[in-house]
N, CA, C and O atoms as CSV, one atom per row, in Angstrom:
chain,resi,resn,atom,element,x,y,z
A,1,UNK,N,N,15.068,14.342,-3.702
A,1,UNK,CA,C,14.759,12.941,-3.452
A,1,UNK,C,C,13.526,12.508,-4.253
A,1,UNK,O,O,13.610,11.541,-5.011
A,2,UNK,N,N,12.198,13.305,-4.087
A,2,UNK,CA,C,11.376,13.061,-5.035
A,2,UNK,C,C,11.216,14.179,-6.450
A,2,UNK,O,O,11.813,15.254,-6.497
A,3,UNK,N,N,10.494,13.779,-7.308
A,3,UNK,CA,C,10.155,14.532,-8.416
A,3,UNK,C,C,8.977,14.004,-8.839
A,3,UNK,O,O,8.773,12.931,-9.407
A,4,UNK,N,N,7.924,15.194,-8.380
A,4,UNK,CA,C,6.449,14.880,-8.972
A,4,UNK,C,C,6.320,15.511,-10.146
A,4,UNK,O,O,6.475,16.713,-10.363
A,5,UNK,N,N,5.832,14.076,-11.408
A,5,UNK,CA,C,5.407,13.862,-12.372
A,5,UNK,C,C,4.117,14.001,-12.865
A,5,UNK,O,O,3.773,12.861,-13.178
A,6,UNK,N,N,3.059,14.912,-13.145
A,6,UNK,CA,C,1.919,14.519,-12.938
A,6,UNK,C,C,1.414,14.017,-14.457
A,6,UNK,O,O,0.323,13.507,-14.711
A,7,UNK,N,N,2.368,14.263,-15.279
A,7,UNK,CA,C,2.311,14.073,-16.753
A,7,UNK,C,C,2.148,12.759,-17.301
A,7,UNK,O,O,1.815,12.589,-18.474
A,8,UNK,N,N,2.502,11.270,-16.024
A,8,UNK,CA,C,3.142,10.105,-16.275
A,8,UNK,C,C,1.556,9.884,-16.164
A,8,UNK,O,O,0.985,9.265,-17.062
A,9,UNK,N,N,0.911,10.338,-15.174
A,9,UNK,CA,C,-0.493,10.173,-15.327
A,9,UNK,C,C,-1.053,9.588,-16.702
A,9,UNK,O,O,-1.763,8.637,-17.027
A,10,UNK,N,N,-0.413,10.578,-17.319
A,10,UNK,CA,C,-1.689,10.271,-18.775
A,10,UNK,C,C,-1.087,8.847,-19.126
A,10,UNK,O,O,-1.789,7.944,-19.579
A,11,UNK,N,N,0.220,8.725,-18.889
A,11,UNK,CA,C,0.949,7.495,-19.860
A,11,UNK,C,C,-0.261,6.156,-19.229
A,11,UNK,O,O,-0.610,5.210,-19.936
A,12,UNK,N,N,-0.584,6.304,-18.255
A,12,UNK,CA,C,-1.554,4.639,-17.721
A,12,UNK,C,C,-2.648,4.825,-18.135
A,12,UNK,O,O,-3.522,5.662,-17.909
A,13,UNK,N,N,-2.530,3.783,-18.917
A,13,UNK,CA,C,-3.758,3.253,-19.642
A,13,UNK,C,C,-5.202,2.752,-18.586
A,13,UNK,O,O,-5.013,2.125,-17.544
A,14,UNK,N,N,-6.396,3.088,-18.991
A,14,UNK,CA,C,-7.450,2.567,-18.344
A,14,UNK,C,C,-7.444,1.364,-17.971
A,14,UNK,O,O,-7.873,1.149,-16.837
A,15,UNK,N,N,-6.966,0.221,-18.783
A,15,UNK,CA,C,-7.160,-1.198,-18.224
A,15,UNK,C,C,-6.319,-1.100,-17.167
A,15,UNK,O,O,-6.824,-1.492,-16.115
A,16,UNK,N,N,-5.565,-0.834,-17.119
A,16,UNK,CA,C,-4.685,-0.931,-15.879
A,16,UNK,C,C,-5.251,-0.366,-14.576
A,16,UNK,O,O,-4.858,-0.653,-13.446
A,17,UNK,N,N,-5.987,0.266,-14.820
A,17,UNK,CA,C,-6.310,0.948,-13.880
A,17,UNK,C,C,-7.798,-0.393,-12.984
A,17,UNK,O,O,-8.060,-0.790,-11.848
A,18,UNK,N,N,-8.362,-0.604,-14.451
A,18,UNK,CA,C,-9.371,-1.891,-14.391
A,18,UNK,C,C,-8.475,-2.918,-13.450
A,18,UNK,O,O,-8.747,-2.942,-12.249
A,19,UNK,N,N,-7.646,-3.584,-13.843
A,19,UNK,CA,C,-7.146,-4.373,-13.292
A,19,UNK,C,C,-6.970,-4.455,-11.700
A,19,UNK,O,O,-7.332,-5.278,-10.860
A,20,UNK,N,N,-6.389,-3.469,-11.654
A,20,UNK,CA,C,-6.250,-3.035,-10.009
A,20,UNK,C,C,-7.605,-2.727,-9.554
A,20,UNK,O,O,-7.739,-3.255,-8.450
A,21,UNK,N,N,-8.867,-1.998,-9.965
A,21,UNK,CA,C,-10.056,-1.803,-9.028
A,21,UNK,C,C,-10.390,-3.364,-8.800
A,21,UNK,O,O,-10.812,-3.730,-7.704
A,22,UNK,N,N,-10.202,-4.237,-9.807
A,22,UNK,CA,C,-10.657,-5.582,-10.081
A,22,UNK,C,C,-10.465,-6.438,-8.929
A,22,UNK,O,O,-11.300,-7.072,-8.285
A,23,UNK,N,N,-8.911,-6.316,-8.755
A,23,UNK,CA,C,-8.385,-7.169,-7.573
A,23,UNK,C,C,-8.592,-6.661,-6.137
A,23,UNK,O,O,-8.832,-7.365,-5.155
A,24,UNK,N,N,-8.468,-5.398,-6.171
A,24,UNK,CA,C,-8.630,-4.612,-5.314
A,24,UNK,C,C,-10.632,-5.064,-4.566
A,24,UNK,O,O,-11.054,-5.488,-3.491
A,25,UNK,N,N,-11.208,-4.697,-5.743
A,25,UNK,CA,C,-12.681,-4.908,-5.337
A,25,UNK,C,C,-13.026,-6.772,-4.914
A,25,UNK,O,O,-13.759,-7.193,-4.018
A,26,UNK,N,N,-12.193,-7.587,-5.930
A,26,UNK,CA,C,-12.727,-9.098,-5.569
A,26,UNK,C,C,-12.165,-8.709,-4.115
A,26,UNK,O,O,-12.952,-8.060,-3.426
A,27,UNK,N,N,-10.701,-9.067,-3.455
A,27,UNK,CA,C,-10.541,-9.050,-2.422
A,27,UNK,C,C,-11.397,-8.315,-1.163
A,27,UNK,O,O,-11.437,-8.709,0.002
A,28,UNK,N,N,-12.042,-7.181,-1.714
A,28,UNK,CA,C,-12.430,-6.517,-0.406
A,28,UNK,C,C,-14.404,-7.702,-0.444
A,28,UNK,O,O,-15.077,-8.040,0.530
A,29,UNK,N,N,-14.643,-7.933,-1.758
A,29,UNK,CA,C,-15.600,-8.646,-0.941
A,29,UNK,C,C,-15.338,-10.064,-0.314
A,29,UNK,O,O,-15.951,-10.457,0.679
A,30,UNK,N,N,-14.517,-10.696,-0.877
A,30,UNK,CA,C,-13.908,-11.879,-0.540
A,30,UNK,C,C,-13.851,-11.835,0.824
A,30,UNK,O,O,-14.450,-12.589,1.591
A,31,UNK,N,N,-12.803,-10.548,1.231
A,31,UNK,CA,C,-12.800,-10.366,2.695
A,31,UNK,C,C,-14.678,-9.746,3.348
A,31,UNK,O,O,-15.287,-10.140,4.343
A,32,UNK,N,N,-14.781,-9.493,3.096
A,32,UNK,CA,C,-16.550,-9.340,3.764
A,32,UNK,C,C,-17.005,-10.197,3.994
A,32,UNK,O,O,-17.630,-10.226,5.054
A,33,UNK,N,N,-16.964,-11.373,3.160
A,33,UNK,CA,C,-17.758,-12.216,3.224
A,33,UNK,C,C,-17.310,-13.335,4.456
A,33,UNK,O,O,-18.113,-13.762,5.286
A,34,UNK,N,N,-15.943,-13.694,4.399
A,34,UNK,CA,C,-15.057,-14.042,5.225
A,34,UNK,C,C,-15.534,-14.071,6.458
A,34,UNK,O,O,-16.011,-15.026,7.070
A,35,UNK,N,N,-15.281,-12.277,7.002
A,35,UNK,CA,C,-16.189,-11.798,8.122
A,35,UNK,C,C,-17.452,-12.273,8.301
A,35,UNK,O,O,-17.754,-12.492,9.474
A,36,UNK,N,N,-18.200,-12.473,7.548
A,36,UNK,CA,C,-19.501,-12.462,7.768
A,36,UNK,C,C,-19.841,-13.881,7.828
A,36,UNK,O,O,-20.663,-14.249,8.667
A,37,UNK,N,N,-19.381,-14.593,7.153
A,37,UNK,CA,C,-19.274,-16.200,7.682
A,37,UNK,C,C,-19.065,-16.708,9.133
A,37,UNK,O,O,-19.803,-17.437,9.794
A,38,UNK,N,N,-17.494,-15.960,9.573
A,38,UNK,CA,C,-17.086,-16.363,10.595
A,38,UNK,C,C,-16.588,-15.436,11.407
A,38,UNK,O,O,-16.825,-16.071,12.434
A,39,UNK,N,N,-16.051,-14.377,11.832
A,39,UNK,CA,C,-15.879,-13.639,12.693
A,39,UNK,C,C,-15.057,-12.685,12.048
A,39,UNK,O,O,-14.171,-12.930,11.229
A,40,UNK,N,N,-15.571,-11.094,12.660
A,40,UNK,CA,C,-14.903,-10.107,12.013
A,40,UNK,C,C,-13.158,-9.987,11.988
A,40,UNK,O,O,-12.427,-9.684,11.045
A,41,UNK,N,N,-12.887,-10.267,13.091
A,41,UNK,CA,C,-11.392,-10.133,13.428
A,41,UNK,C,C,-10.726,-11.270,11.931
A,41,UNK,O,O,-9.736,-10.985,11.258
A,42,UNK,N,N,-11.542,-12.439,11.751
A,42,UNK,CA,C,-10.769,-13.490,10.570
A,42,UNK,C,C,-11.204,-12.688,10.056
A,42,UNK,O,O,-10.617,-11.747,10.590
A,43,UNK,N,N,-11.821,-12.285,9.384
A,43,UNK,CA,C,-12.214,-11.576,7.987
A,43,UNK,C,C,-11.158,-10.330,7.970
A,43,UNK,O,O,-10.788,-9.918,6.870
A,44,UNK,N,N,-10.691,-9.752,9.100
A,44,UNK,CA,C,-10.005,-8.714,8.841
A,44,UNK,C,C,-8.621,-8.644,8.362
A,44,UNK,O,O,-7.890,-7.750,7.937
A,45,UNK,N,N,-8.477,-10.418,8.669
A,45,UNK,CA,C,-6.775,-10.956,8.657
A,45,UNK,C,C,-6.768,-10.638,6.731
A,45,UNK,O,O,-5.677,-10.621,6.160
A,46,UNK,N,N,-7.923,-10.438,6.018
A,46,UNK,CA,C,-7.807,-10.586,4.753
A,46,UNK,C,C,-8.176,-9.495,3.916
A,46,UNK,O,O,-8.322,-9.551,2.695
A,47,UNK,N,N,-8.360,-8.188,4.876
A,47,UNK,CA,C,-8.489,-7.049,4.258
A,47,UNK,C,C,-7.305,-6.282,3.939
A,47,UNK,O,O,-7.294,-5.362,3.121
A,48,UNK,N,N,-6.058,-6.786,4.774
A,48,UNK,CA,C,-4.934,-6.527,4.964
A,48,UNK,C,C,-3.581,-7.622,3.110
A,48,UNK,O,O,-2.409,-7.894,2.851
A,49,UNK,N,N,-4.942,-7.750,2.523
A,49,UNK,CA,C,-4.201,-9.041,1.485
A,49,UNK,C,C,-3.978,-8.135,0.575
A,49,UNK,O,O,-4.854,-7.304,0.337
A,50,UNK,N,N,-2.432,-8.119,-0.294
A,50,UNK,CA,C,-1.947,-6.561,-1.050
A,50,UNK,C,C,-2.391,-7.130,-2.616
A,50,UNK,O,O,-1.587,-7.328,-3.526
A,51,UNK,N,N,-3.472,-7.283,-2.671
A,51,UNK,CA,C,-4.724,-7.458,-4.181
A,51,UNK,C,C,-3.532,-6.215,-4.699
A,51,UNK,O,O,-2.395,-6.499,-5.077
A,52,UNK,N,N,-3.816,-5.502,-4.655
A,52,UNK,CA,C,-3.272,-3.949,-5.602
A,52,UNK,C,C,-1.798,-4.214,-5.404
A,52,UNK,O,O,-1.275,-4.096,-6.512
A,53,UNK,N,N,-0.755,-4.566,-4.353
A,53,UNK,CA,C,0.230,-4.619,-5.017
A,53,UNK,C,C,0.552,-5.816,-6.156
A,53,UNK,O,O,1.138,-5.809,-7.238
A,54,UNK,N,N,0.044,-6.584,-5.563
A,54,UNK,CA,C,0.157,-7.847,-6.693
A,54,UNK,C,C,-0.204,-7.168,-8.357
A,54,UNK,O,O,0.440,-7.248,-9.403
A,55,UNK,N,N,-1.303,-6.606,-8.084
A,55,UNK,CA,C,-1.709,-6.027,-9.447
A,55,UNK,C,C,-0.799,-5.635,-9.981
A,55,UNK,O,O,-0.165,-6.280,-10.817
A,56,UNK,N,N,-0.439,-4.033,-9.457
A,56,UNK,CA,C,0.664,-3.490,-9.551
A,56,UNK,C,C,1.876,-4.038,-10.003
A,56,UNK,O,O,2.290,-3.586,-11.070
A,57,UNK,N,N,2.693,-5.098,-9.321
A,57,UNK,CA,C,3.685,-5.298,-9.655
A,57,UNK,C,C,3.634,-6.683,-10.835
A,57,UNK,O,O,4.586,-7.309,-11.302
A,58,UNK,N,N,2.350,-6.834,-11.051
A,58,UNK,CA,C,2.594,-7.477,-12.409
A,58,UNK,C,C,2.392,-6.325,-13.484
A,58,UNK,O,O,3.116,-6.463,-14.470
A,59,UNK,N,N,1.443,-5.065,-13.497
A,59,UNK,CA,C,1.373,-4.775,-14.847
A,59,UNK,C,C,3.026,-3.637,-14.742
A,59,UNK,O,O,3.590,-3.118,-15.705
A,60,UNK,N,N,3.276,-3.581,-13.849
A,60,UNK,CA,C,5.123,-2.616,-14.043
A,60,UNK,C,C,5.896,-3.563,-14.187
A,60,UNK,O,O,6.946,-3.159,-14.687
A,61,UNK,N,N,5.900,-4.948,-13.940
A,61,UNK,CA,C,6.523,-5.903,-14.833
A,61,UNK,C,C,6.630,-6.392,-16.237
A,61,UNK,O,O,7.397,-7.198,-16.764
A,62,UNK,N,N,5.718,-5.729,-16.659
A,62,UNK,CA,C,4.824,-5.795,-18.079
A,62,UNK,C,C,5.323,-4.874,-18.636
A,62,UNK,O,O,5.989,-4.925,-19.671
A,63,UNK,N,N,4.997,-3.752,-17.879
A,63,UNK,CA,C,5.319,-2.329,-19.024
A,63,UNK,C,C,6.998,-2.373,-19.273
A,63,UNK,O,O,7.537,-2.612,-20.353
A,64,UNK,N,N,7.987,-1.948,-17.417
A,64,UNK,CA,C,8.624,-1.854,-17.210
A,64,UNK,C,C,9.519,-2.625,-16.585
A,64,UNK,O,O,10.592,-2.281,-16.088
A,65,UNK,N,N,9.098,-3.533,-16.626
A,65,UNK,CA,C,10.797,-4.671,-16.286
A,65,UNK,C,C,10.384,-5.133,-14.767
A,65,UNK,O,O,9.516,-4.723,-13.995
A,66,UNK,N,N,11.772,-6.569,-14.632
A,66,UNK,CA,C,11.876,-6.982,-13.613
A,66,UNK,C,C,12.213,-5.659,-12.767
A,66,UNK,O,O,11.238,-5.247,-12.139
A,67,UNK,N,N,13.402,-4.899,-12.616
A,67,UNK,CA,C,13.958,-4.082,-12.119
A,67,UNK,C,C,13.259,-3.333,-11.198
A,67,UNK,O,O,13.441,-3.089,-10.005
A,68,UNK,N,N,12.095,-2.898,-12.313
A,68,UNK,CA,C,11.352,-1.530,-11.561
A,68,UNK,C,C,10.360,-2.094,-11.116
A,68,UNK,O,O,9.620,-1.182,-10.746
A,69,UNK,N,N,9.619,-3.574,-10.813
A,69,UNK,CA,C,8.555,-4.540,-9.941
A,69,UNK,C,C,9.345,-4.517,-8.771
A,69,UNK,O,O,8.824,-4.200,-7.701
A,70,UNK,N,N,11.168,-4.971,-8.886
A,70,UNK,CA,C,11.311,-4.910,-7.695
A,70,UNK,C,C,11.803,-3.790,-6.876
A,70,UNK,O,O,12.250,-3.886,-5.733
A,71,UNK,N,N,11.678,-2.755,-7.553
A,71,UNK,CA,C,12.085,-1.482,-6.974
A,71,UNK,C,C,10.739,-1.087,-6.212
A,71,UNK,O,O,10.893,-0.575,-5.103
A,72,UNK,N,N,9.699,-1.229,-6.587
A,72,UNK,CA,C,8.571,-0.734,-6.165
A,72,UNK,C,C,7.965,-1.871,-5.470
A,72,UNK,O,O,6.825,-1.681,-5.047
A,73,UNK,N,N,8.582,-3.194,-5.237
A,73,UNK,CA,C,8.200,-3.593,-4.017
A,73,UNK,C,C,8.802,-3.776,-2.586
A,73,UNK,O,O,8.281,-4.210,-1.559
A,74,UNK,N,N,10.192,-3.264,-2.862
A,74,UNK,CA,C,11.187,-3.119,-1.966
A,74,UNK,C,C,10.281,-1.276,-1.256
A,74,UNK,O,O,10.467,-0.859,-0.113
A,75,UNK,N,N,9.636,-0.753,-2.026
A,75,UNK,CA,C,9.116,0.693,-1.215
A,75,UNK,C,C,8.032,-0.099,-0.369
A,75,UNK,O,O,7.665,0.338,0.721
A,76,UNK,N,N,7.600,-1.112,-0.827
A,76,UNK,CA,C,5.981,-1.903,-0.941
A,76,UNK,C,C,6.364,-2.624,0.902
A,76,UNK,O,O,5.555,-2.625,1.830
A,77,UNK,N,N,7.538,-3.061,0.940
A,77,UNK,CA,C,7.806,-3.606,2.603
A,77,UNK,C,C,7.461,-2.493,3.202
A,77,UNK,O,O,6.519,-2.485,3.994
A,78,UNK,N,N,8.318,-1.159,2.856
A,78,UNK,CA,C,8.443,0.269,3.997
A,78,UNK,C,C,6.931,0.197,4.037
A,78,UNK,O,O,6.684,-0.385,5.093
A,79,UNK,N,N,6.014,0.432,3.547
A,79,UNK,CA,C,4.564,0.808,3.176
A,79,UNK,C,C,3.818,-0.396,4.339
A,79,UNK,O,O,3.056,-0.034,5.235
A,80,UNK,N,N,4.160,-1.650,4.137
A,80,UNK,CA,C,3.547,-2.391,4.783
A,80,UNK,C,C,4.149,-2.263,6.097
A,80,UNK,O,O,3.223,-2.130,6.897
A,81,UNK,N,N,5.233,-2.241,6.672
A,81,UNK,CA,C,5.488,-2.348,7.977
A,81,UNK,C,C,4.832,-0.954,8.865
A,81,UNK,O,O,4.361,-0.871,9.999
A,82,UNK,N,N,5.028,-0.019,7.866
A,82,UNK,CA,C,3.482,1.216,8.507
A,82,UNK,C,C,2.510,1.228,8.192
A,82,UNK,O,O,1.779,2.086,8.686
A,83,UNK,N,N,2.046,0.443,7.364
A,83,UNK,CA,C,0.253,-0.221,7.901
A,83,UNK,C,C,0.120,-0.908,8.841
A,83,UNK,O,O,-0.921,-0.903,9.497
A,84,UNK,N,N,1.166,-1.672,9.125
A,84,UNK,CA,C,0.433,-2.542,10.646
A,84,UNK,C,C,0.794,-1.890,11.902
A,84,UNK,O,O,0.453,-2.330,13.000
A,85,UNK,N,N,1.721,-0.482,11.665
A,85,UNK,CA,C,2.145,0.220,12.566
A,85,UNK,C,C,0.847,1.275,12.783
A,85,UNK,O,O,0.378,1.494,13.900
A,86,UNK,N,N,0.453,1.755,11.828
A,86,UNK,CA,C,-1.247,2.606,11.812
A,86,UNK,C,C,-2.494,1.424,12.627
A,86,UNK,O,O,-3.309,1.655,13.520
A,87,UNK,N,N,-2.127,-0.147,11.695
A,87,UNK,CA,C,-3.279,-0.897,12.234
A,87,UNK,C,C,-3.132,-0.871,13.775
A,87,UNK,O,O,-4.254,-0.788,14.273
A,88,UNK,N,N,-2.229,-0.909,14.637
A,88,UNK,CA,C,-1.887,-0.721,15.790
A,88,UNK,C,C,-2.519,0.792,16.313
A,88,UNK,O,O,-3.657,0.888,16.771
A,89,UNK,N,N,-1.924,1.529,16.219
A,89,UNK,CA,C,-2.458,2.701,15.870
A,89,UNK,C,C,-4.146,2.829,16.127
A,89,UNK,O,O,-4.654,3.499,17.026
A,90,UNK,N,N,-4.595,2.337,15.509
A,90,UNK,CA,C,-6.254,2.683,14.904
A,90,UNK,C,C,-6.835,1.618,15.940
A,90,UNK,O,O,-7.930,1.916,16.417
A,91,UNK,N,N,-6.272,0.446,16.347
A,91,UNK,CA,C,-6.565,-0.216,17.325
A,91,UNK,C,C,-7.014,-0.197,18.740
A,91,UNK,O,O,-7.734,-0.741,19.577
A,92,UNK,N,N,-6.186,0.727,18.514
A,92,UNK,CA,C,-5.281,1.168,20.260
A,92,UNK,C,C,-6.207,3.071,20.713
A,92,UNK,O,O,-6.191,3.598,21.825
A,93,UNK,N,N,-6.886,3.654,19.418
A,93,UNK,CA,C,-7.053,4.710,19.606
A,93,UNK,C,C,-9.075,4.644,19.386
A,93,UNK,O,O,-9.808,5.581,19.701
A,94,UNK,N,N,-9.509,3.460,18.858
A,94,UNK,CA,C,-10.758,3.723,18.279
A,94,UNK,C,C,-11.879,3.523,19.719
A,94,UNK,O,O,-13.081,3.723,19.541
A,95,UNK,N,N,-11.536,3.258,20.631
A,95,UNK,CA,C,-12.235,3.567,22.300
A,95,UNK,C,C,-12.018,4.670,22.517
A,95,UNK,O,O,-12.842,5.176,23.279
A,96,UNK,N,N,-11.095,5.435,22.116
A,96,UNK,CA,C,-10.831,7.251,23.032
A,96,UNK,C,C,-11.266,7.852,21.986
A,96,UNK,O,O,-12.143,8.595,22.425
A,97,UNK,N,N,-11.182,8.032,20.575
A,97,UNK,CA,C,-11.424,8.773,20.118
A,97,UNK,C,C,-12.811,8.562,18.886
A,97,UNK,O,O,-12.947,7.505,18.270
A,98,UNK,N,N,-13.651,9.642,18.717
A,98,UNK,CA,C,-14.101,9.213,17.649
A,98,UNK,C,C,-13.673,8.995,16.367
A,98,UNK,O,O,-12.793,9.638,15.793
A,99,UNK,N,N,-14.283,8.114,15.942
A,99,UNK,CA,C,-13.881,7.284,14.616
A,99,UNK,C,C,-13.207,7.918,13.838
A,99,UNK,O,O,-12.021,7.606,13.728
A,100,UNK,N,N,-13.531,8.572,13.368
A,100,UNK,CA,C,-13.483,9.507,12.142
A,100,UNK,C,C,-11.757,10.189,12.745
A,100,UNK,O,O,-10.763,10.109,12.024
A,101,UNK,N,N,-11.737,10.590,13.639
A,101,UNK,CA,C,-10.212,11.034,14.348
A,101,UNK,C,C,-9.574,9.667,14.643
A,101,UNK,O,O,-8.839,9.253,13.747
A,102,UNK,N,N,-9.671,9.133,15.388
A,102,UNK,CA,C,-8.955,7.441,15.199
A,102,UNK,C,C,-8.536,7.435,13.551
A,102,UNK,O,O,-7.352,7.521,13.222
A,103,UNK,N,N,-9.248,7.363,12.897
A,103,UNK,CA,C,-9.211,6.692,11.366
A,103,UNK,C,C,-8.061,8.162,10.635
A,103,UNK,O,O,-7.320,7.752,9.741
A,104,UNK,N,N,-7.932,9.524,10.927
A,104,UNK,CA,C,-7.282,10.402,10.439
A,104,UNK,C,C,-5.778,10.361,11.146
A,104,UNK,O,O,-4.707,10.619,10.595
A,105,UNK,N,N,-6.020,9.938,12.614
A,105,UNK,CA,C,-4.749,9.863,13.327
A,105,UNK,C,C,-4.000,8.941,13.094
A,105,UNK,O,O,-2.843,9.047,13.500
A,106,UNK,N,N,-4.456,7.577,12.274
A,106,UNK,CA,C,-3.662,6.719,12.315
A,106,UNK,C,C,-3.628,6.432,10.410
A,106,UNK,O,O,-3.266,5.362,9.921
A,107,UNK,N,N,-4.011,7.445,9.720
A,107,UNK,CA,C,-3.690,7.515,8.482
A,107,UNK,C,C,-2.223,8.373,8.267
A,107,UNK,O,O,-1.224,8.001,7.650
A,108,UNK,N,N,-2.501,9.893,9.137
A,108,UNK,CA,C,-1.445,10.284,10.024
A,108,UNK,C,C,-0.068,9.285,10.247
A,108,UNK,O,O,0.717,9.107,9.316
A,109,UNK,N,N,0.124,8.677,11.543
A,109,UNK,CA,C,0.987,7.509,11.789
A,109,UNK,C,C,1.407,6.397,10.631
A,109,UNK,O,O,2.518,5.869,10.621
A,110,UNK,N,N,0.581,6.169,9.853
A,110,UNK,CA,C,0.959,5.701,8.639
A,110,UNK,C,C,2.100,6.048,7.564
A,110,UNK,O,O,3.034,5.411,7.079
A,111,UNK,N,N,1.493,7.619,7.383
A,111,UNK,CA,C,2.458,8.322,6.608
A,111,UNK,C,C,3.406,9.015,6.951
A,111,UNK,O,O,4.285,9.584,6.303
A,112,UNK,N,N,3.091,8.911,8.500
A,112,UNK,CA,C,5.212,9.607,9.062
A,112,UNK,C,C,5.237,8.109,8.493
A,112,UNK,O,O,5.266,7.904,7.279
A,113,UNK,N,N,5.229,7.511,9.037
A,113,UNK,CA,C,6.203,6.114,9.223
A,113,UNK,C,C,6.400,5.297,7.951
A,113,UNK,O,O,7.221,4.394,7.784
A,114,UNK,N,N,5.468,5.788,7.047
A,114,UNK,CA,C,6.311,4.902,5.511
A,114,UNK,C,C,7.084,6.073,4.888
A,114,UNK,O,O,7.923,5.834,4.019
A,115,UNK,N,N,6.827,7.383,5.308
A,115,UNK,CA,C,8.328,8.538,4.741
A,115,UNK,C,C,9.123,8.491,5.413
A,115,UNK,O,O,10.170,8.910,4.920
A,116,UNK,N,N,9.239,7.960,7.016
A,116,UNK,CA,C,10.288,8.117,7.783
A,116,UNK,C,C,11.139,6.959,7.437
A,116,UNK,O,O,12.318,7.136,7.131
A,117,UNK,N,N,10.332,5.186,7.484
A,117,UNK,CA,C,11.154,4.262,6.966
A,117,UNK,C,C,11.877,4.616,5.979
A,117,UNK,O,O,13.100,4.636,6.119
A,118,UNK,N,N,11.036,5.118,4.266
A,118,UNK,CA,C,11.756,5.290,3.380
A,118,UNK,C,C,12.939,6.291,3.468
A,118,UNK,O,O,13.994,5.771,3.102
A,119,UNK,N,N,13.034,7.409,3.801
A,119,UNK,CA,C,14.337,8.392,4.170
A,119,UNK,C,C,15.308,7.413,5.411
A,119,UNK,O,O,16.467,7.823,5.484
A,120,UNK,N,N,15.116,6.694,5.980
A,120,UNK,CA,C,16.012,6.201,7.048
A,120,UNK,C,C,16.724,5.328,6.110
A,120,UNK,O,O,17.909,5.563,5.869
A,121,UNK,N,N,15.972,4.106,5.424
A,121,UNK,CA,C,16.375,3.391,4.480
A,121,UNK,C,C,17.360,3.222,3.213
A,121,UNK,O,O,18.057,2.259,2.894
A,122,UNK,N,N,17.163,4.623,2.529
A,122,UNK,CA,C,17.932,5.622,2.170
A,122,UNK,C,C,19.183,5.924,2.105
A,122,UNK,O,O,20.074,5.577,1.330
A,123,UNK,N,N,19.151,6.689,3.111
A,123,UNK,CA,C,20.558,7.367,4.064
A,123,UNK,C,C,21.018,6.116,5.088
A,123,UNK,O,O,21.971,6.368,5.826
A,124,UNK,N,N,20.507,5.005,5.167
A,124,UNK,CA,C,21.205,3.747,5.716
A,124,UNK,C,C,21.838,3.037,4.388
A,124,UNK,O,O,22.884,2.426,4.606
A,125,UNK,N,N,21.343,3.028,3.000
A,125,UNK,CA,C,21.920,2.491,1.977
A,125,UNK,C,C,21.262,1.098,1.827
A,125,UNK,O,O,21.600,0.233,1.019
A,126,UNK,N,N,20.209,1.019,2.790
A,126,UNK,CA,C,19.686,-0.438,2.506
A,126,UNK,C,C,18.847,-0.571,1.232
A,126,UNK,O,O,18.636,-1.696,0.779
A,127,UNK,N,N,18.211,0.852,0.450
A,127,UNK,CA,C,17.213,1.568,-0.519
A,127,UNK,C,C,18.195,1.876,-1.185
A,127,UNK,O,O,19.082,2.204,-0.397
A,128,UNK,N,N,18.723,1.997,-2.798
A,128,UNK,CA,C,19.212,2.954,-3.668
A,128,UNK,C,C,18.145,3.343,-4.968
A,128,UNK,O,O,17.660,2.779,-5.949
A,129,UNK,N,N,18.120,4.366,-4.464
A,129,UNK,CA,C,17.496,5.632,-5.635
A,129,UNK,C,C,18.183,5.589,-6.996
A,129,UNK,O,O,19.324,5.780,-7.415
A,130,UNK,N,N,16.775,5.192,-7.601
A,130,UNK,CA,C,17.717,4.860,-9.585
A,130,UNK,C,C,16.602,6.240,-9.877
A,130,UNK,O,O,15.601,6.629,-9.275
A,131,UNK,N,N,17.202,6.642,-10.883
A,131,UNK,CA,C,16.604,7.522,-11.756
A,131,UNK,C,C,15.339,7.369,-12.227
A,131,UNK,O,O,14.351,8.001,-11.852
A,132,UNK,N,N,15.408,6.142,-13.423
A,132,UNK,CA,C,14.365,5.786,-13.983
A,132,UNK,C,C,13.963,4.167,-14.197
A,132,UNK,O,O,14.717,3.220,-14.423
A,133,UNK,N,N,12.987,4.186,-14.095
A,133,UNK,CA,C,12.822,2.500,-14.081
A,133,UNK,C,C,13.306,1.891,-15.307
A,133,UNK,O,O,13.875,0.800,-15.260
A,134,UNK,N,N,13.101,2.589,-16.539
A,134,UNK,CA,C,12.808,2.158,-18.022
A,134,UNK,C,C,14.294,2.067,-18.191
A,134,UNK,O,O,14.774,1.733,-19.275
């Protein structure tokens, strides 16, 4: 089902990589500041804003086609519906446990649940597995 590549590594270029800390970094202060204006909980509604997929699925639109933007944002739903399943998670656990375990347990819950979506997804046929994007 998977095949780790670690070779594709080299193929991404540094700007790209720029690009994404870029959006990635405006948004997270954007969201700070947010918070800090007006209340943490609003500010948090915007830490949750996918800066990096957006990135993402413009520069694999660039390199590699419509096709493979929307292949990798169709993984990008599974991914998000177990972040807010972790944000729940991390919610629900950061009074019982210390932080640091809250924050591992529900990184944990995260990643069953975006491998479990993706394999259910799968073998339901709602996901089809292409070879190669290019």
């Amino acid at each position: 089902m998977w095949k780790w590549s670690f070779s594709q590594l080299r193929e991404i270029r540094l700007r790209d990589y720029l690009i994404r800390f870029l959006f990635g970094g405006t948004i997270s202060v954007v969201a700070a500041l947010i918070a800090h204006w007006t209340t943490p909980r609003f500010g948090g509604i915007f830490t949750a804003f996918p800066a990096i997929l957006l990135a993402s699925l413009t520069l694999i639109n660039q390199e590699d086609g419509k096709k493979a933007s929307e292949l990798d944002a169709q993984g990008a739903v599974l991914g998000a519906i177990a972040f807010v399943i972790a944000a729940v998670s991390l919610s629900l656990t950061l009074g019982v446990l210390v932080g640091v375990l809250s924050i591992l347990l529900s990184l944990g819950v995260w990643l069953i649940c975006s491998v479990g979506l993706y394999v259910v997804s799968v073998k339901a046929g709602w996901l089809h597995l292409e070879k190669e994007h290019k």
